[in-house]
C-alpha positions, 0 to 999 in steps of 0.5 A, spaced: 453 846 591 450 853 592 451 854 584 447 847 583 441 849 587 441 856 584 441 852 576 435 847 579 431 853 582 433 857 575 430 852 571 423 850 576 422 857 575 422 857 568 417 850 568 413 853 572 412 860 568 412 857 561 407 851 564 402 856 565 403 861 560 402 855 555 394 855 556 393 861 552 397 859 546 394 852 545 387 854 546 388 861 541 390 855 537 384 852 538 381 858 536 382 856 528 383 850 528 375 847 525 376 840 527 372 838 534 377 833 535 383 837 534 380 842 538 378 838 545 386 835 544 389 842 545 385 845 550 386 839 553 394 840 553 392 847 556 388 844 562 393 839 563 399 843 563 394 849 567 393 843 572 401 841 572 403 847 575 399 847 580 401 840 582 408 842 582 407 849 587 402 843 591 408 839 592 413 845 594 408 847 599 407 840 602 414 838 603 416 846 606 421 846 599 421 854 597 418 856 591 423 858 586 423 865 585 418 868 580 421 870 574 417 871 567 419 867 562 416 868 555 414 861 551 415 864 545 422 865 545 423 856 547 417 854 542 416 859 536 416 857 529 419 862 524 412 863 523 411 865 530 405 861 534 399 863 528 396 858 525 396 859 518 390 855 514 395 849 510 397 843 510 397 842 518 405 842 518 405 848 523 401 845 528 405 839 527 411 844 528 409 847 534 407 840 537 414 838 536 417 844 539 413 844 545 414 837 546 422 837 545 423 843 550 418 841 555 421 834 555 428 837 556 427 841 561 422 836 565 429 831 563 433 836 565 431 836 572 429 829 573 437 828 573 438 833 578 440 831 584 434 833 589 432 828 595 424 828 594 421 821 591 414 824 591 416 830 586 420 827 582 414 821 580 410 826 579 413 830 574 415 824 571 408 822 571 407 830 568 413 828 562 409 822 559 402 826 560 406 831 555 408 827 551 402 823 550 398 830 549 403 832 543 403 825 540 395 825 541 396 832 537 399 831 532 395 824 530 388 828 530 392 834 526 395 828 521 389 825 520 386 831 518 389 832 512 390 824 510 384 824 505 
């Protein structure tokens, strides 16, 4: 039981870490990009997710559950494509990949958790109210950026 406990603080850890560093990554990224409304999506994915790791620190102080211990993990590692995080002026794919990344690992890694056994209702709706949230933001992402090249 000590083991599944140690996987699930493990893996809260890694949430919360990469959840905060993946703003800086999106809004470099926006940096680039000359579309507005592109743009404004993917600050709005580093709000969010700046805004969802709070939300989950919240709630583990709330019901006196203990933080996990902080361990950096680095984003780059689970989402980087072969070009790494740099936004190369093209045909948009490397967005597109860079959205599918985040998205299939974040929504591993919310899933993986959401099937853990843990007593909290209240946690467990909110994260799975943040995985739809995730999810909506990258779709939304990869709409804008298709719709930039489809003329």
């Amino acid at each position: 039981m000590e083991g599944h406990c140690t996987q699930v603080e493990e893996k809260f850890s890694m949430l919360l870490s990469l959840l905060k560093q993946l703003p800086s990554r999106f809004e470099m990224i926006a940096d680039e990009i000359d579309n507005e409304q592109l743009k404004h999506a993917l600050c709005a994915v580093a709000v969010e997710t700046d805004q969802y790791a709070f939300e989950l620190k919240q709630q583990f102080k709330r019901f006196d559950l203990t933080l996990p211990k902080a361990r950096e993990y680095h984003v780059d590692e689970f989402i980087s494509t072969e070009e790494g995080l740099e936004v190369i002026h093209g045909n948009g794919r490397e967005i597109a990949l860079i959205c599918e990344r985040c998205e299939a690992f974040f929504s591993a890694l919310y899933l993986s958790l959401l099937n853990d056994y843990f007593p909290n209702n209240l946690l467990k709706d909110m994260m799975q109210y943040q995985l739809t949230g995730i999810r909506s933001a990258f779709f939304r992402i990869r709409f804008l950026n298709s719709l930039r090249f489809s003329n």
